[in-house]
C-alpha positions, 0 to 999 in steps of 0.5 A, a space after each residue: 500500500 502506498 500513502 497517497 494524502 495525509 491531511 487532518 482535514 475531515 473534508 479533504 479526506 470525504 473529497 477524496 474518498 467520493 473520488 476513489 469510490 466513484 472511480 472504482 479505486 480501493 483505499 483504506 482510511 488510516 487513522 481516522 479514529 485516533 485523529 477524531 479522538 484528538 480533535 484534530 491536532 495535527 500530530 495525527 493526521 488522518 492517512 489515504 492509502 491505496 494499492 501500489 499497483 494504483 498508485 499513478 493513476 490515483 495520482 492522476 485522478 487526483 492532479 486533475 480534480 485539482 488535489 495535487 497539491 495535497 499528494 504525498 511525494 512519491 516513494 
């Protein structure tokens, strides 16, 4: 699995959740209890990973509904 965003905002990770599903991409949401729990201070982000074999065209989904900016780096 490959960490596509990593962001404490609830809205930012619905946004890319819709995006994902909609496209048929399978995710998993990390951290999103321990991120609630402590109301979003921002040591604990709320992570979006995806499969290694997605990780170039979930970056594309991405860049072109304009998220690019919120992408982790490649690895």
């Amino acid at each position: 699995m490959r960490e596509i965003i990593r962001t404490p905002d609830p809205v930012l990770i619905s946004a890319v959740e819709a995006l994902l599903t909609s496209a048929g991409i399978p995710f998993v949401v990390a951290d999103r209890h321990i991120s609630a729990l402590e109301a979003g201070i921002v040591a604990f982000p709320i992570r979006i990973l995806v499969p290694d074999d997605r990780a170039e065209s979930t970056r594309r989904l991405l860049i072109d509904a304009g998220l690019g900016d919120e992408l982790r780096p490649m690895q």
